[in-house]
C-alpha positions, 0 to 999 in steps of 0.5 A: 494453484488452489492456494492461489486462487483462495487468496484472490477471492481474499483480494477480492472480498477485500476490495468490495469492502474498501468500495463499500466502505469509500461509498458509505464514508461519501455519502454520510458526509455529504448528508444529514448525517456529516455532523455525527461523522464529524464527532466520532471522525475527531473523538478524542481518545486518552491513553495515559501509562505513569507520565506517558500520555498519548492524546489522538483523535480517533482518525489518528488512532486509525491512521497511526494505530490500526494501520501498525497491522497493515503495515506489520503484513506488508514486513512480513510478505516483503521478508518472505517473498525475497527469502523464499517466493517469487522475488527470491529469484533475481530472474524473476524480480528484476522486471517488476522491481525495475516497472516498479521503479518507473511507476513511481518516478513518472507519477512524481515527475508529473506532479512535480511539473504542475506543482514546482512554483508552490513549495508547500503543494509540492510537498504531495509529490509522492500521493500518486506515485503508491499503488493499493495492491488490495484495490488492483488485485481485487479488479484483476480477479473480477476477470476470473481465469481469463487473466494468466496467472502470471500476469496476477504475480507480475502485478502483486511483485510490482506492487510489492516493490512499489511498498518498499518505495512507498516506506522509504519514501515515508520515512525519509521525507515524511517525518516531521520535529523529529525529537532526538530521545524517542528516536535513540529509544526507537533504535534501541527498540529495533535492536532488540527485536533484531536480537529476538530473531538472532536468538531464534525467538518465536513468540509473538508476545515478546515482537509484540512487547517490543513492538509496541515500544517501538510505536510509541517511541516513533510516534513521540519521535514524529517519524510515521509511527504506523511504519512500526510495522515493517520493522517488526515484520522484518524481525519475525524468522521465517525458520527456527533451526533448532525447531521442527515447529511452523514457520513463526512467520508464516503463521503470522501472516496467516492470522494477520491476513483476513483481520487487515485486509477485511477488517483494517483497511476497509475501516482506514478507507471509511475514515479517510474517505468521507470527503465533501463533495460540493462546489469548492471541492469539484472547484479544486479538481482542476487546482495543480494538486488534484490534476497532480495525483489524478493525472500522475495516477492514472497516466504517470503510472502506466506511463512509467511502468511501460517504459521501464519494463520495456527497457528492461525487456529490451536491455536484456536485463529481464524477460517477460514470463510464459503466457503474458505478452504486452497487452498484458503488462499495459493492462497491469500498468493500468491497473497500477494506478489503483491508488488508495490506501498508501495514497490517503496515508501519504496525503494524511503526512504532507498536507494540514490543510483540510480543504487540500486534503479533500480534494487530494483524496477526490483526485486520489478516488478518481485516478483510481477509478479511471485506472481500474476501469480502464485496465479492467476493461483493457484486460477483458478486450485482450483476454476475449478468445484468447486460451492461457495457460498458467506460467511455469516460470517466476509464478509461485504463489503469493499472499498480496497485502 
C-alpha cells in the first residue's frame, strides 16, 4: 500500500507538471513572446554519422526522439502487468480490456459520423479514442483516500489497455511511404533484441545499442519511429534464471519512471501545447473535427466504457471488484476522457495542416478538461460519506505510465 500510494503522488506531481507545462505553452503563444517560441519550436537540428543524415526540427526530435522513453515505459509496464501484475489474471483483466474496448470504439464511431464525407478529416478517427493515464490518474489522486483503490487499479488497467489499442493503432494506420529497406533493417533489429532476451541479456547498453538501430531504421522507414519504444520494452526480461541478481526490468522501470513522467511528458506537452487561441482557431471549435475529438472524448469515451463493462458484467463474463460499485466505474468512464499526450501524438501523424492541428489539439485540451472536471466532481458527489475500504481482489499495486 505504501508502494501504492508513493506512485500516486509520482501521478500526481506529474499531471500538475504537464498542466503547468499545457498553460505556460498557451500562453507564450499567444503573447509577445510566440515568435522566440516559434524559433526554438522549428530549430533545425543536424545529426550526421558517415552517410546517415538525420534532419529534424526540435519539435520532431521531442515527438519521435524524446517520447522513445515514454513509450519504451509504456513496453515495460505493459510486459510486466500481463507476466506477473494485475492483468496476469484473467479475472482480474477481463473487465478493464473489454471497458477499454468500449472507449475506444464509441470515441471513434462519434468521430467518424461527423467526419465521413471528408477523407482527408477523417484521417483523425483515432485522436479521441486514447486516454492520457498520467492526466487521469493524477485527477483521481486529488481525491486522496476517498477514492477505493480499486477504483485507482481499474482505471490504471483500462488505461493500459486502451495503450495497447493506441500502438496497434499507430502502427497499423498511422505509417506513411513505408520504405522497404529500413523496414527489412528494423526487423533485423527486433530479432536481435528478441535473441538478447532468450539468452538471458541484462545489460542495458546492449537493448540500448540495439534499440537505437531499430529507431533510426523505423524512423527512415516512415513507421512512427518513437513506437521503438514498446519493442524494446517487450525485449527487456523480467527474470534471468541463471541470476540471483534484480529484475533487469524492474529496475529499468524504475530509473525510467520519474525521468519520463517528470521530465518528458511535460516537455512533449509544452511542445505540443502552444496553440493560437484567436478567432480562427475558436472558429474551428465548431468545424467536424474539433466537435469529433471534444464530443467523442468526453461523451464517446464514458459512453463506451459504460456500455462494454456493463455488458461484460452482465454477460457474466467479468465482475466488478470489492468496494467499487457503478458510480464508481462512471466516474473511471469519465475520467477516461482525459486525453492528451497519445492524443496530441496521433493528431501530430494524421494531420499536416497546421491550422487542423490547432484546433484538433484546442478540442483535445477541452475534452479533457470537461472530462476530468466532471469525473472529479462526480467521484467527489459519490464518495461524500461513504466509508471504503481497499479491494482484496484484482488490486495489486501498479506503476502507471
Amino acid at each position: 500500500m505504501a508502494s501504492l500510494r508513493k506512485l500516486f503522488r509520482y501521478e500526481q506531481t506529474s499531471g500538475l507538471l504537464m498542466i503547468a507545462a499545457m498553460a505556460v505553452a498557451l500562453a507564450v503563444a499567444n503573447s509577445p513572446l510566440k515568435p522566440l517560441y516559434d524559433r526554438v519550436h522549428h530549430t533545425p537540428v543536424h545529426v550526421r554519422f558517415g552517410a546517415l543524415t538525420i534532419d529534424r526540427p526540435l519539435v520532431e526530435w521531442i515527438n519521435e526522439g524524446l517520447m522513445v522513453f515514454f513509450f519504451l515505459l509504456v513496453g515495460l509496464e505493459i510486459k510486466r502487468q500481463f507476466l506477473e501484475g494485475h492483468l496476469s489474471s484473467t479475472k482480474c483483466a477481463v473487465l478493464p480490456a473489454v471497458a477499454a474496448l468500449g472507449g475506444m470504439v464509441a470515441p471513434a464511431a462519434i468521430y467518424g459520423a461527423l467526419n465521413w464525407g471528408d477523407p482527408v478529416m477523417l484521417a483523425g478517427w483515432a485522436i479521441p479514442t486514447a486516454t492520457d493515464i498520467v492526466l487521469a490518474l493524477g485527477v483521481l489522486s486529488l481525491l486522496g483516500a476517498a477514492v477505493p483503490t480499486a477504483l485507482k487499479v481499474f482505471l490504471t488497467a483500462l488505461a493500459i489497455f486502451d495503450d495497447i489499442g493506441a500502438v496497434l493503432i499507430i502502427g497499423l494506420f498511422y505509417g506513411h511511404d513505408l520504405a522497404p529497406y529500413p523496414l527489412a533493417i528494423a526487423g533485423i533489429a527486433t530479432i536481435g533484441l528478441a535473441a538478447l532476451n532468450a539468452t538471458g541479456v541484462r545489460q542495458p547498453l546492449a537493448y540500448g545499442a540495439l534499440g537505437l538501430v531499430l529507431w533510426v531504421a523505423m524512423l527512415k522507414s516512415g513507421v512512427a519511429a518513437a513506437l521503438a519504444g514498446i519493442l524494446i520494452g517487450f525485449a527487456v526480461p523480467l527474470r534471468t534464471p541463471s541470476c540471483s541478481c534484480p529484475s533487469p526490468l524492474r529496475e529499468m522501470e524504475r530509473r525510467l519512471h520519474p525521468w519520463v513522467t517528470l521530465l518528458v511528458v511535460p516537455l512533449f506537452a509544452f511542445f505540443n501545447a502552444g496553440i493560437v487561441v484567436d478567432t480562427d482557431a475558436l472558429g474551428r471549435i465548431w468545424s467536424p473535427v474539433s466537435l469529433g475529438i471534444a464530443a467523442g472524448l468526453f461523451f464517446g469515451k464514458q459512453a463506451g466504457v459504460m456500455a462494454a463493462a456493463w455488458l461484460a458484467v452482465k454477460s457474466g463474463i467479468a465482475a466488478l471488484p470489492r468496494a467499487v460499485g457503478w458510480k464508481h466505474v462512471y466516474g473511471a468512464a469519465l475520467l477516461a476522457g482525459v486525453g492528451f499526450t497519445m492524443s496530441l501524438f496521433v493528431t501530430t501523424l494524421a494531420f499536416d495542416d497546421p491550422a487542423v492541428r490547432g484546433g484538433a489539439k484546442l478540442a483535445i485540451i477541452l475534452g479533457s478538461l470537461l472530462s476530468a472536471t466532471a469525473g472529479i466532481a462526480w467521484l467527489h458527489r459519490a464518495q461524500r460519506g461513504t466509508q471504503t475500504t481497499a479491494s482484496k481482489d484484482c488490486s495489486m499495486p501498479v506503476s502507471p505510465v
